[in-house]
PDB file of N, CA, C, O and CB in Angstrom:
ATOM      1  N   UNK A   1       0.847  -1.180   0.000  1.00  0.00           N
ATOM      2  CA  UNK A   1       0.000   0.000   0.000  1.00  0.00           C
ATOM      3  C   UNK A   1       0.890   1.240   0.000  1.00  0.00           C
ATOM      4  O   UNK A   1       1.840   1.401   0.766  1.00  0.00           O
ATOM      5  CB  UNK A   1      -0.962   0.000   1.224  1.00  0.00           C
ATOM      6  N   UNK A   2       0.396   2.294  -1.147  1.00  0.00           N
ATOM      7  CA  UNK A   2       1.272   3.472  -0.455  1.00  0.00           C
ATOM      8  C   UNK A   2       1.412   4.374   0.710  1.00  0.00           C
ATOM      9  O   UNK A   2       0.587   4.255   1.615  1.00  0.00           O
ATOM     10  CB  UNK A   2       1.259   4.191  -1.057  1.00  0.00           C
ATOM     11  N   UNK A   3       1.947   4.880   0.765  1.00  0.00           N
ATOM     12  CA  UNK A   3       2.200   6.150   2.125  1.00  0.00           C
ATOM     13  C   UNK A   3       1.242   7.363   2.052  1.00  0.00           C
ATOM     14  O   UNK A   3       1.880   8.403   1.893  1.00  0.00           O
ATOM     15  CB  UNK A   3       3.878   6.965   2.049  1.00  0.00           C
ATOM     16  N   UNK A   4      -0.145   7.553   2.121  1.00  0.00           N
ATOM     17  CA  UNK A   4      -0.536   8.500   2.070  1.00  0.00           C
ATOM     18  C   UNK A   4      -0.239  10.418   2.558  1.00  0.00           C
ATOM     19  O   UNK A   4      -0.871  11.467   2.677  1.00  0.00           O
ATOM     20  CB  UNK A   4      -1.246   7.900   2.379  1.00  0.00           C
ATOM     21  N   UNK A   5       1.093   9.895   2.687  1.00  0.00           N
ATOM     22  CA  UNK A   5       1.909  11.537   2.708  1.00  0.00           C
ATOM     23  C   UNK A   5       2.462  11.705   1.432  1.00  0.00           C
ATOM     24  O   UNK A   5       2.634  12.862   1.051  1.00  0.00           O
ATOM     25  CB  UNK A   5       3.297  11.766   3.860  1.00  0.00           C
ATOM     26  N   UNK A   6       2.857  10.532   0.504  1.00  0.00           N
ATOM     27  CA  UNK A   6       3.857  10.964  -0.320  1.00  0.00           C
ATOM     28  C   UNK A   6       3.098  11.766  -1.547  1.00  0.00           C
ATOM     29  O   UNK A   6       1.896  11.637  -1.781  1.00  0.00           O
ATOM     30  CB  UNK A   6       4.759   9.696  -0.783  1.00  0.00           C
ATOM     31  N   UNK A   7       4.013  12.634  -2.308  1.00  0.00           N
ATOM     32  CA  UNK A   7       3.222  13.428  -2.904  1.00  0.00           C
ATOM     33  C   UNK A   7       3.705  13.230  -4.323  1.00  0.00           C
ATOM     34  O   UNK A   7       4.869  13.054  -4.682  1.00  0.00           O
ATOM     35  CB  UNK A   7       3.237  14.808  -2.342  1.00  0.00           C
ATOM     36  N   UNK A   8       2.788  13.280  -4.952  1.00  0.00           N
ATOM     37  CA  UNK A   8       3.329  12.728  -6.322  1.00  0.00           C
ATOM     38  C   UNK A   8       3.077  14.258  -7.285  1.00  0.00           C
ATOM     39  O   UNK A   8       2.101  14.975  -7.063  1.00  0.00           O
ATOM     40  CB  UNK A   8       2.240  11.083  -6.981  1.00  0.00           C
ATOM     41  N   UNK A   9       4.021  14.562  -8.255  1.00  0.00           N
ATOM     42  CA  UNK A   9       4.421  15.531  -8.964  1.00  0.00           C
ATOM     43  C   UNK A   9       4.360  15.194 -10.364  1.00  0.00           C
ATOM     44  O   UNK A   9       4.966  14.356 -11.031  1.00  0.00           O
ATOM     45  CB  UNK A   9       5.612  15.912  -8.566  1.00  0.00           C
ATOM     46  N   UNK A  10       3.677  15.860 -10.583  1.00  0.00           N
ATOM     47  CA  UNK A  10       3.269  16.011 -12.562  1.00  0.00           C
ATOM     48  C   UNK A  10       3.208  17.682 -13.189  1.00  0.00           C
ATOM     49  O   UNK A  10       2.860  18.746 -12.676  1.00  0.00           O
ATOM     50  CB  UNK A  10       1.197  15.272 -12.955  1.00  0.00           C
ATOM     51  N   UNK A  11       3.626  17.379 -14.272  1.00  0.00           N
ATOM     52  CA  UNK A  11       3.475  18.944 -15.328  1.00  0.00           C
ATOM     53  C   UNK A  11       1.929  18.895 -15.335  1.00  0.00           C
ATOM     54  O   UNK A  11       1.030  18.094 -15.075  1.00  0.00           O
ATOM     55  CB  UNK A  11       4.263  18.909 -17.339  1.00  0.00           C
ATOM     56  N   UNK A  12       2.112  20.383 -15.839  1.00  0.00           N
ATOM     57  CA  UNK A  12       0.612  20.213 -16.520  1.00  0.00           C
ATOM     58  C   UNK A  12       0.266  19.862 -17.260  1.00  0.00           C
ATOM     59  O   UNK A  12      -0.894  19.449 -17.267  1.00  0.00           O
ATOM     60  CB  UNK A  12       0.013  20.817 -16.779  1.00  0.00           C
ATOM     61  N   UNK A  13       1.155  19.802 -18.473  1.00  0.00           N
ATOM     62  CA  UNK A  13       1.032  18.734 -19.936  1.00  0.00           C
ATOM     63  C   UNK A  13       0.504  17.520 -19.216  1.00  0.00           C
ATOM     64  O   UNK A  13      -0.724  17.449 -19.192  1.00  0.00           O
ATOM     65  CB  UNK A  13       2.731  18.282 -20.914  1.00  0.00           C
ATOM     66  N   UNK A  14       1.087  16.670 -18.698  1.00  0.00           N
ATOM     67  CA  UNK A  14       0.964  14.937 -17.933  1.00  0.00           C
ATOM     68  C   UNK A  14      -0.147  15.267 -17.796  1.00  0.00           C
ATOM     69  O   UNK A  14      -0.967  14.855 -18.616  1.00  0.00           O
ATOM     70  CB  UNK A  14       1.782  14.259 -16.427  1.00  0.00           C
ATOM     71  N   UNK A  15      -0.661  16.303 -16.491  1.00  0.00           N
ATOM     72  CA  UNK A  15      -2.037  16.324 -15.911  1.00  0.00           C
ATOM     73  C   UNK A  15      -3.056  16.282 -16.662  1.00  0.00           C
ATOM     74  O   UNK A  15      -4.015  15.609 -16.286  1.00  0.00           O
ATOM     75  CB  UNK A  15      -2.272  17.305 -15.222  1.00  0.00           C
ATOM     76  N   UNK A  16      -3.122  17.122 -18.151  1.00  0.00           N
ATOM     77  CA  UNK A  16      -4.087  17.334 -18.758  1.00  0.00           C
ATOM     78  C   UNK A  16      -4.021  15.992 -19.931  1.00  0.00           C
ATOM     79  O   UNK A  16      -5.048  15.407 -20.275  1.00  0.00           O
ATOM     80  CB  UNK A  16      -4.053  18.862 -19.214  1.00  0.00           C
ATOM     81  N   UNK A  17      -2.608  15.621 -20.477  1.00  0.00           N
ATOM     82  CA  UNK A  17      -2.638  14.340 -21.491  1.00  0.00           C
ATOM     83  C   UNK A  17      -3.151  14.232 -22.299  1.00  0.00           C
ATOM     84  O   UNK A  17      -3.697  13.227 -22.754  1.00  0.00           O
ATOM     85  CB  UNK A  17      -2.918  13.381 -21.249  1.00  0.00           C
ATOM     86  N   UNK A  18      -3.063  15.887 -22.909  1.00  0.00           N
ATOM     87  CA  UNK A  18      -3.577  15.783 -24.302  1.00  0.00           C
ATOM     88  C   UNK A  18      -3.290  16.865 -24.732  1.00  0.00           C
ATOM     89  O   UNK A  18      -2.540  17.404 -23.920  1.00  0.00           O
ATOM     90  CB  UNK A  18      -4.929  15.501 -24.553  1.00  0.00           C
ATOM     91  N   UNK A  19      -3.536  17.697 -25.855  1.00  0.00           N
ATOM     92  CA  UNK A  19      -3.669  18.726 -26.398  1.00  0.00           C
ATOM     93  C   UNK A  19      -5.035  19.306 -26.135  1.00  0.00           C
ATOM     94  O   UNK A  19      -6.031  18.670 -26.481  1.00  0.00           O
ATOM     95  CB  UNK A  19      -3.346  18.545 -27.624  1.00  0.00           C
ATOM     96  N   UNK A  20      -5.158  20.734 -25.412  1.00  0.00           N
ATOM     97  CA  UNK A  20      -6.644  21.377 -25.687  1.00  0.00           C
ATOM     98  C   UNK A  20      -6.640  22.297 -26.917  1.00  0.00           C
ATOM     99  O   UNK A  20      -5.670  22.850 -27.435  1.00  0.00           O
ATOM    100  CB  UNK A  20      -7.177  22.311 -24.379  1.00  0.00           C
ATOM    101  N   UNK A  21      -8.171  22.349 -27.339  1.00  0.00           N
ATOM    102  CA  UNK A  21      -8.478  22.960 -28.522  1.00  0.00           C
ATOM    103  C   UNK A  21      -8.495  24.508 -28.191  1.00  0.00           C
ATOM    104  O   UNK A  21      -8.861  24.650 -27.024  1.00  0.00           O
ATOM    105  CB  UNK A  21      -9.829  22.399 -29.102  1.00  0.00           C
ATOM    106  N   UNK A  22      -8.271  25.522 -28.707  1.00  0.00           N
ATOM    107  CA  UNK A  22      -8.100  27.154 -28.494  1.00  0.00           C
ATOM    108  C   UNK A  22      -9.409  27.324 -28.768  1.00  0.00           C
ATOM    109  O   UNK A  22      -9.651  28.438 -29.233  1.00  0.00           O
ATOM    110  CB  UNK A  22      -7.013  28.125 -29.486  1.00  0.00           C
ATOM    111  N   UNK A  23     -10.386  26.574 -28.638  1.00  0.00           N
ATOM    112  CA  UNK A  23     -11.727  27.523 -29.083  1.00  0.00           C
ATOM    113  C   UNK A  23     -12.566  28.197 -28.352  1.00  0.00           C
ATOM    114  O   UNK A  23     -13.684  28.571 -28.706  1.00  0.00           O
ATOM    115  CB  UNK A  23     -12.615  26.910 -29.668  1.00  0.00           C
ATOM    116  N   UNK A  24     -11.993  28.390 -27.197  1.00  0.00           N
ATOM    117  CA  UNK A  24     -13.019  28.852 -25.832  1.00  0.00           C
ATOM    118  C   UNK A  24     -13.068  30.347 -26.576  1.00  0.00           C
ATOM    119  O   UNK A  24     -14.160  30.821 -26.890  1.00  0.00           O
ATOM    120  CB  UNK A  24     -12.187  28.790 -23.773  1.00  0.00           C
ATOM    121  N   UNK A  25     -12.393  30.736 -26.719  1.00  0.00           N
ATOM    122  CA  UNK A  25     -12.082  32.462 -27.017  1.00  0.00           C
ATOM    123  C   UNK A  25     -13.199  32.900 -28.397  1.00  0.00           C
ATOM    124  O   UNK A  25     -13.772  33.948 -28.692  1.00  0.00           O
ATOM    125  CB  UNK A  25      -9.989  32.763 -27.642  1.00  0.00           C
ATOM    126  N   UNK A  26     -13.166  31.852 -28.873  1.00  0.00           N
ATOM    127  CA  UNK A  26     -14.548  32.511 -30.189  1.00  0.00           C
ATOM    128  C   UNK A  26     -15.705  31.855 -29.632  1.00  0.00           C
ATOM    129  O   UNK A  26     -16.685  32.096 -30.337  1.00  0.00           O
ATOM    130  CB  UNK A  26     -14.417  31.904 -32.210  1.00  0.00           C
ATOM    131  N   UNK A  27     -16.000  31.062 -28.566  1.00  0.00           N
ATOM    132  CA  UNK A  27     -17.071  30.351 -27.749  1.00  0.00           C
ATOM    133  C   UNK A  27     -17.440  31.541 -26.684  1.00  0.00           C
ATOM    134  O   UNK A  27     -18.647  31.746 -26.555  1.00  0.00           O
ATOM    135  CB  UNK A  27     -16.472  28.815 -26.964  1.00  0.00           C
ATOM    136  N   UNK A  28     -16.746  32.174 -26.075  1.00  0.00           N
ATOM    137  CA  UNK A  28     -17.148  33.482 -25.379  1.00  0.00           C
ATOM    138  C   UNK A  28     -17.373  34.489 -25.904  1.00  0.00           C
ATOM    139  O   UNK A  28     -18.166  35.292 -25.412  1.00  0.00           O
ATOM    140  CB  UNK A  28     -16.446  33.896 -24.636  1.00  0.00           C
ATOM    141  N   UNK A  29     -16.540  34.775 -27.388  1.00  0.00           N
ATOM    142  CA  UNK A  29     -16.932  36.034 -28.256  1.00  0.00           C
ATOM    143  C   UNK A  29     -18.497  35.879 -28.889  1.00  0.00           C
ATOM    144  O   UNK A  29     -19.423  36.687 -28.834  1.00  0.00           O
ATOM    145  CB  UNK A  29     -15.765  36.185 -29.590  1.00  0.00           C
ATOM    146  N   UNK A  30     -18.446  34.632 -29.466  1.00  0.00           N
ATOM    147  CA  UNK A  30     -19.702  34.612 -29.856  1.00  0.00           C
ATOM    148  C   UNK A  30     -20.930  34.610 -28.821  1.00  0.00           C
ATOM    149  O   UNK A  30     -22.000  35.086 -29.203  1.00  0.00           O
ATOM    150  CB  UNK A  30     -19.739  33.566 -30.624  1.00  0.00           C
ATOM    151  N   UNK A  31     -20.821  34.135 -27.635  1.00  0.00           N
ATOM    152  CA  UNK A  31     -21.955  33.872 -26.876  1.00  0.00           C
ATOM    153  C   UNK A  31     -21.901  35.771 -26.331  1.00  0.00           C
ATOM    154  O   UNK A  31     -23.003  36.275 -26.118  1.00  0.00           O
ATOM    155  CB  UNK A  31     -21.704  32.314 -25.493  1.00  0.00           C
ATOM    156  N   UNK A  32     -20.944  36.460 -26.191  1.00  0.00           N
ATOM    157  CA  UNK A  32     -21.422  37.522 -25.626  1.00  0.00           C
ATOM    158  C   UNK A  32     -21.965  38.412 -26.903  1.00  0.00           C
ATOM    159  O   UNK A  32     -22.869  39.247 -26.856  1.00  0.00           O
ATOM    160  CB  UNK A  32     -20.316  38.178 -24.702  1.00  0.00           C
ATOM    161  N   UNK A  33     -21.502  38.183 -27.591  1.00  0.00           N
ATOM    162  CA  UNK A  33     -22.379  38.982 -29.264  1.00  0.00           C
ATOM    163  C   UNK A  33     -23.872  38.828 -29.024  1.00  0.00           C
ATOM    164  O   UNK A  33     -24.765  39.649 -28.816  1.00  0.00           O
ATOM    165  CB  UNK A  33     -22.031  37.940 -31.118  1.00  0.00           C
ATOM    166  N   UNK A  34     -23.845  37.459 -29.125  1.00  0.00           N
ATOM    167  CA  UNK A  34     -25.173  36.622 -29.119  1.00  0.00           C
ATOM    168  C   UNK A  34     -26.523  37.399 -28.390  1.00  0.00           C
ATOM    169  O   UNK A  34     -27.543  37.948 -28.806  1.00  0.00           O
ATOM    170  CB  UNK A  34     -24.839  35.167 -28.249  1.00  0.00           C
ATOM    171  N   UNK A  35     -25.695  37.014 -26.586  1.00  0.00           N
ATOM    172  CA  UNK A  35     -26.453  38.167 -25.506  1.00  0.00           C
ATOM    173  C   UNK A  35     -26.944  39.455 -25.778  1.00  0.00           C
ATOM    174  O   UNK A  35     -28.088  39.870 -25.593  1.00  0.00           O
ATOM    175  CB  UNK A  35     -25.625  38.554 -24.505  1.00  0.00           C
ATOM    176  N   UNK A  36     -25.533  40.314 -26.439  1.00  0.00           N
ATOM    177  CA  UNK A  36     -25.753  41.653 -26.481  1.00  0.00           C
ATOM    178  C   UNK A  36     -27.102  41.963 -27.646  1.00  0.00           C
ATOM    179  O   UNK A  36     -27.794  42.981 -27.687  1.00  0.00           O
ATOM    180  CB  UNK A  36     -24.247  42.362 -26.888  1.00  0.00           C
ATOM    181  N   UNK A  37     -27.183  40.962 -28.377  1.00  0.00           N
ATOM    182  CA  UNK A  37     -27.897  40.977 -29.501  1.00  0.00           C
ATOM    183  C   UNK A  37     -29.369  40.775 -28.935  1.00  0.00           C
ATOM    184  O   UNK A  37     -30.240  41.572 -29.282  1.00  0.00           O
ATOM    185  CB  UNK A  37     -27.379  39.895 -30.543  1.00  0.00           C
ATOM    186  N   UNK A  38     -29.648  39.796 -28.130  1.00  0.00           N
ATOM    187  CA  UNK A  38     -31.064  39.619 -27.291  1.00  0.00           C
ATOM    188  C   UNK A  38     -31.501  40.583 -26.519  1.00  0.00           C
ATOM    189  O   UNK A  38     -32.620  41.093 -26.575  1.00  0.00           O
ATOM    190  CB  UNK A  38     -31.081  38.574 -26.391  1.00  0.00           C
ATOM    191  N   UNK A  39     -30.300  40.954 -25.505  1.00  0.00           N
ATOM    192  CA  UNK A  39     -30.823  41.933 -24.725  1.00  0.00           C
ATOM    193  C   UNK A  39     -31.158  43.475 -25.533  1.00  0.00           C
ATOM    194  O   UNK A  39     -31.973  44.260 -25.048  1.00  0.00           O
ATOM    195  CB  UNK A  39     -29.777  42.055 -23.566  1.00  0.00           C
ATOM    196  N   UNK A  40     -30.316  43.810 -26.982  1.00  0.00           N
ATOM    197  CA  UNK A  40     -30.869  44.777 -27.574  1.00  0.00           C
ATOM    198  C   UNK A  40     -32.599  44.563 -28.165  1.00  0.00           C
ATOM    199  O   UNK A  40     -33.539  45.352 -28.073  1.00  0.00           O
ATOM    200  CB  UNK A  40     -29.840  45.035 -28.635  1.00  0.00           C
ATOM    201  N   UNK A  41     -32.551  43.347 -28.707  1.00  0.00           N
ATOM    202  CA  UNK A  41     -33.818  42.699 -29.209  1.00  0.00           C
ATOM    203  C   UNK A  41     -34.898  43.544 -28.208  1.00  0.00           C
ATOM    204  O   UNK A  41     -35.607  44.532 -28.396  1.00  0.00           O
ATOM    205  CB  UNK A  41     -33.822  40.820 -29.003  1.00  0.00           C
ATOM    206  N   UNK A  42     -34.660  42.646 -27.048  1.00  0.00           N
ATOM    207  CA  UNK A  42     -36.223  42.293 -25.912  1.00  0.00           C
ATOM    208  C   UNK A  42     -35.939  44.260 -25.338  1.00  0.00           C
ATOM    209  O   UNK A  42     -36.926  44.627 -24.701  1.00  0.00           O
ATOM    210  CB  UNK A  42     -35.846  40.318 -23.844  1.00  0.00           C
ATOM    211  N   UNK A  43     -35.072  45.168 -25.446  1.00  0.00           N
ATOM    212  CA  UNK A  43     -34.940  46.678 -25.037  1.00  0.00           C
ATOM    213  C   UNK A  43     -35.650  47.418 -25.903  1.00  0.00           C
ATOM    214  O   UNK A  43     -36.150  48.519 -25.674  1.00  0.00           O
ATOM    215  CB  UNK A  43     -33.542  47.239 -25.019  1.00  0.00           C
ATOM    216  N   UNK A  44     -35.693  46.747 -26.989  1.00  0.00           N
ATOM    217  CA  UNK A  44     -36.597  47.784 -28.308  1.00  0.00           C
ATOM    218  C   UNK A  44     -37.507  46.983 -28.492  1.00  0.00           C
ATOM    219  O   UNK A  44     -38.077  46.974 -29.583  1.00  0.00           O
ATOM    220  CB  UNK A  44     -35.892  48.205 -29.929  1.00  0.00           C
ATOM    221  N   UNK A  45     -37.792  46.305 -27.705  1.00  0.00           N
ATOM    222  CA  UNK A  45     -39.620  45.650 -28.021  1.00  0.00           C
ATOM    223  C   UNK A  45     -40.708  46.532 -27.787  1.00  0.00           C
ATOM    224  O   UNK A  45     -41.863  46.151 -27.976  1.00  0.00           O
ATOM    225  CB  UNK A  45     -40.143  44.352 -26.973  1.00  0.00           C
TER     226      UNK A  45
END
């Protein structure tokens, strides 16, 4: 069994073990467009 003190050490590359995709940044651009676009909508109703 191990030693529940010992501490085990990884990169963050290891941690994550993969490549992530860059698309959050046009996933937030677009969703706040999106918003600004509704909330103008339902303001001039």
């Amino acid at each position: 069994m191990t030693d529940p003190e010992e501490k085990i050490r990884i990169s963050g590359q290891e941690a994550r073990s993969g490549a992530t995709p860059h698309m959050t940044r046009y996933i937030l651009g677009i969703s706040l467009v999106l918003v600004i676009a509704i909330f103008a909508f339902l303001f001039m109703k």
